[in-house]
C-alpha positions in Angstrom: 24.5 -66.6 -61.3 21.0 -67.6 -60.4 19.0 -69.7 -63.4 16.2 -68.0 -64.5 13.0 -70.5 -64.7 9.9 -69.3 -67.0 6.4 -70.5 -66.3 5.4 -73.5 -67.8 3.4 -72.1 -71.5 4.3 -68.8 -71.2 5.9 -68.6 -74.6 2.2 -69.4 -75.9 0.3 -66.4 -75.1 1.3 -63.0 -74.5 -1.5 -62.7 -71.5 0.5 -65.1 -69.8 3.6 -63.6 -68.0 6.9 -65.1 -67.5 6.9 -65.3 -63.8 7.9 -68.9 -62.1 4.1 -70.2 -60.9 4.0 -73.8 -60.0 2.3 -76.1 -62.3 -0.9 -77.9 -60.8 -1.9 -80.2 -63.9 -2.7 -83.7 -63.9 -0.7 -84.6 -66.6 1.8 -81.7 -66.5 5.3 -82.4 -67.7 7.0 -80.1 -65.6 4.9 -80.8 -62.3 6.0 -84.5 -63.2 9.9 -83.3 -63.9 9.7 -85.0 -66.8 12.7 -85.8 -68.8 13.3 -82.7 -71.7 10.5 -80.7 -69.7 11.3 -77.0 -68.7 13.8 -76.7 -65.2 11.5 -76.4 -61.7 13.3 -74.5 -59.1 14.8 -76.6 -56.3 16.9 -76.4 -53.3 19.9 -77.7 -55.4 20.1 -74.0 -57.3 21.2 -72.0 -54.6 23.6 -68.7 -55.6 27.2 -69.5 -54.8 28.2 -68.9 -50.9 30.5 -66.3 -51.8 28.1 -64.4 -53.6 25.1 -65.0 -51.8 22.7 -61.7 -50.9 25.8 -59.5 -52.5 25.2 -56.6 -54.8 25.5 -57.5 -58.4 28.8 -55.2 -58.4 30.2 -57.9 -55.7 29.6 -55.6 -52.9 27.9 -55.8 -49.5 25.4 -53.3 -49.2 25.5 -51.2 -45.8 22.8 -48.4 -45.2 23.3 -45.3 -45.0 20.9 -42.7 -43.5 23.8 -39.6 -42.5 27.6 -38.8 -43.0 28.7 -40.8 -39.8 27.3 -44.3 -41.3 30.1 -43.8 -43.8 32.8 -44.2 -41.3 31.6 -47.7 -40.7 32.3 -49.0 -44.5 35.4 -50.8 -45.4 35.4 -49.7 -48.9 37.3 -52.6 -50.3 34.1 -55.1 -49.4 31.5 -52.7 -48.6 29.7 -50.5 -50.2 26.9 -47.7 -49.7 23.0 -47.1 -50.4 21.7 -44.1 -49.3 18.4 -44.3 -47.5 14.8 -43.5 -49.2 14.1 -41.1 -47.2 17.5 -39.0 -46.8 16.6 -35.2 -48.8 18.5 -33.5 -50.9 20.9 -31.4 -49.4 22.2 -34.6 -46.9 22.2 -36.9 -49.7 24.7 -34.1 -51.6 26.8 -34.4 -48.3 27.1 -38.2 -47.8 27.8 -38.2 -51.7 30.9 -35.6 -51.2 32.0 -37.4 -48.0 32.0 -40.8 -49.9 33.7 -39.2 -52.9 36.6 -38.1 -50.5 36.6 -41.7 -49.1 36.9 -43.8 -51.7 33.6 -45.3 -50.5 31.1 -46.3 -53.6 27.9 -45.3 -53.8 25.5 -47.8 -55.6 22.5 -45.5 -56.4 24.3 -42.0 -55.9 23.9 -40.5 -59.7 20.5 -42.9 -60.9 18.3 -40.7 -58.6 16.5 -43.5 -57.6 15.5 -43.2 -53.8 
């Protein structure tokens, strides 16, 4: 689980947004890594080897653009995404395929493409 830093001061305005920027200030605590100052992201908080660049569902995503990338998966590590620019009918068929295969489908029913 990665550690999720906040800008330095961006609990003191709502203009500011919580995305990590790196503090320039002379006398910035968290520039300085001051003791009790907010975390700065370092080499040291890598994600996990095992889980490194895996799918939050602890799948690796493979890519799939027609039925015949689905013969490819081993569905008990893998795990497909179906391309952006598959239509509507395919995508229907690669879903029915999968369905048949035990092979997951990470963004099969959310429609997103």
């Amino acid at each position: 689980m990665s550690k999720d830093f906040k800008r330095q001061d961006a609990h003191k305005k709502k203009q500011n947004p919580d995305s990590w920027r790196n503090p320039d200030g002379n006398h910035s605590r968290v520039r300085l890594e001051k003791k009790g100052a907010a975390p700065k992201p370092k080499s040291g908080y890598r994600t996990d080897k095992d889980i490194r660049g895996k799918h939050p569902s602890g799948y690796e995503e493979v890519a799939v653009r027609n039925t015949d990338d689905l013969e490819n998966i081993d569905s008990e590590i893998e795990a497909g995404r179906i391309g952006s620019t598959v239509g509507g009918r395919k995508r229907e068929e690669i879903i029915e395929k999968a369905e048949e295969n035990d092979i997951k489908i990470l963004n099969k029913e959310t429609g997103e493409y």
